[in-house]
VEXFI-813535 format. One record per residue: x negated, y negated, z of N, C-alpha, C in turn. Coordinates in steps of 0.1 Angstrom, whole numbers, plus 5000, padded with zeros to 4 digits. Layout:
XYZXYZXYZ/...
This chain:
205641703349204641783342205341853330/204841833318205341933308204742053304/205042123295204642283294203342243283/203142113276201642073270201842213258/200742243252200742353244201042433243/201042483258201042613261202042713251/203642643254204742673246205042523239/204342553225205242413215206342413215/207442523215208842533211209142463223/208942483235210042443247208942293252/207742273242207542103248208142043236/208442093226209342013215210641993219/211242093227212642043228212741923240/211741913243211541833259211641853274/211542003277211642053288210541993298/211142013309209841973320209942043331/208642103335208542183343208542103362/209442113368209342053381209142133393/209142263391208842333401208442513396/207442493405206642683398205942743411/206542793419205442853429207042963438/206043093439206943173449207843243449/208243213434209343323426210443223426/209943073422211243003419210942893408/211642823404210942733393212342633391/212042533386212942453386212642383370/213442353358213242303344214242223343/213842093341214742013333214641933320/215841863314216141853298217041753298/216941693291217841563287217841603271/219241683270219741693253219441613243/218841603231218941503221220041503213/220541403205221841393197222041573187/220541583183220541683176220741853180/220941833194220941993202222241963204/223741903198224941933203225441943196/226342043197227342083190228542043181/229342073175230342003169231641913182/231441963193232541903202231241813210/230441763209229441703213229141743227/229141833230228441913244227241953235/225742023247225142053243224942183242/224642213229224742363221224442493231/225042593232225042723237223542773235/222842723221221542833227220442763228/220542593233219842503240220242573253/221142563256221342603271221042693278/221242823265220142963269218742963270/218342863258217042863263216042793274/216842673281216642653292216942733300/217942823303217442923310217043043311/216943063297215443163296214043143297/213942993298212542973303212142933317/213442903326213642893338213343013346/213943103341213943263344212543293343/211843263327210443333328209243283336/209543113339208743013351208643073363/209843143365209643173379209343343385/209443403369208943543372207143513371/206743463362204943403364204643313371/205343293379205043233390204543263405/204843443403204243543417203443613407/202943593397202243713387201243583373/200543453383199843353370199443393362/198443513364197443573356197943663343/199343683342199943703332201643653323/201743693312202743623309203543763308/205043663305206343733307207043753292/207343863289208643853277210043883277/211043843274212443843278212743973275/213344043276213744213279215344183274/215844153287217144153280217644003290/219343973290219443833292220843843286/221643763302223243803300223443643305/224143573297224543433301225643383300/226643333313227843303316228243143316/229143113308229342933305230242903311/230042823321231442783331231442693328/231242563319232342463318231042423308/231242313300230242253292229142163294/228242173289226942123299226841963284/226941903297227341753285226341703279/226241613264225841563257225541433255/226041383267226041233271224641163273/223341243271222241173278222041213290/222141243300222141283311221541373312/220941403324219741543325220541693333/219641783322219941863329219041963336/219342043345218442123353218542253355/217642343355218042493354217242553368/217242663376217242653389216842833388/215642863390215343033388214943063401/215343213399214843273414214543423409/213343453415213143643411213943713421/215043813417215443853423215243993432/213944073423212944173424212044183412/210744243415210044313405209244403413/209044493399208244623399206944573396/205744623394204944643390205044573376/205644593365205844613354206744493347/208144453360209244403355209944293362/210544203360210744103370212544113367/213144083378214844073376215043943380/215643833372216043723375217243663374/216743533379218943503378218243323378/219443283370218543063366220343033365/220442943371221542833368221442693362/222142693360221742533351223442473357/222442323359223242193363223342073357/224342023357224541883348224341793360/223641683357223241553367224041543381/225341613382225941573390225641733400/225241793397224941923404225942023406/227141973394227642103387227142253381/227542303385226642453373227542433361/226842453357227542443337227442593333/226342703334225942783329224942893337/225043013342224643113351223943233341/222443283344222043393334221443493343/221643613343220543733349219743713335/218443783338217443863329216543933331/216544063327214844113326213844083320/212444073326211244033323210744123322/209344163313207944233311207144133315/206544213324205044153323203744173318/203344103305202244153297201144093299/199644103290199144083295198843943284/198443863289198543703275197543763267/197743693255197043733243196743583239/195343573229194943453223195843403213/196143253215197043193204196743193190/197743183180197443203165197543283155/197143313146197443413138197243573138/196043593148195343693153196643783162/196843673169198243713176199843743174/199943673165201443673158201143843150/199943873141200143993140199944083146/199744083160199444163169200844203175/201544123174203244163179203644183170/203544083158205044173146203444223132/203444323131202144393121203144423110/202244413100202844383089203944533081/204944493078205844653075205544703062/205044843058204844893049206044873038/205644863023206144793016207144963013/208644983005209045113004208945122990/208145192984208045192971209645252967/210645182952211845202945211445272934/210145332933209545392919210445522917/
């Protein structure tokens, strides 16, 4: 199953959603030539964002009825998550939430069920808003201009 409209950015890079229920989630990715880096691994903040979206799968996943925004987000690279074609997978678990906030933790694996890359993060839980322009100014409103007069 993929993420469909919902999120363009992460059905563009080609993520797929394989698991969502219970405070866990499971996301995988097969790198394109164009997400690696100059040593041909795949790039550092492909690999965050697979597990920043691992993380937020599995915090809306005890809470459907609303969506999640990244708070903060600490991520540890243990060895290089390869560039070969091969898939990779990221693996979330909520580790608590409040009312308000979810605490997570997502690992990502190379084909062979290595970890490549380990992330905590905090979550908000907001309430979703309608897609589009209505909404983009609803989170960033437009900044008063500073007159140099």
């Amino acid at each position: 199953m993929n993420f469909g409209a919902e999120i363009p950015f992460v059905n563009h890079l080609g993520f797929v959603l394989e698991l969502f229920e219970g405070g866990e989630s499971a996301v995988s990715y097969t790198p394109r030539p164009e997400h690696l880096n100059s040593f041909s691994v795949t790039h550092g903040g492909a690999v965050m964002t697979l597990l920043d979206v691992t993380m937020a799968v599995a915090a809306r996943s005890v809470q459907k009825d609303m969506g999640v925004v990244t708070i903060e987000m600490k991520t540890s690279f243990m060895q290089p998550a390869p560039g070969d074609g091969s898939r990779l997978t990221g693996k979330g678990r909520l580790l608590h939430r409040s009312a308000t906030l979810a605490f997570m933790q997502a690992t990502l694996h190379d084909a062979q069920g290595r970890p490549c890359a380990h992330a905590t993060g905090t979550f908000k839980y907001v309430r979703r808003l309608a897609t589009g322009l209505k909404t983009a100014n609803l989170l960033n409103p437009p900044l008063n201009p500073i007159s140099t007069d």
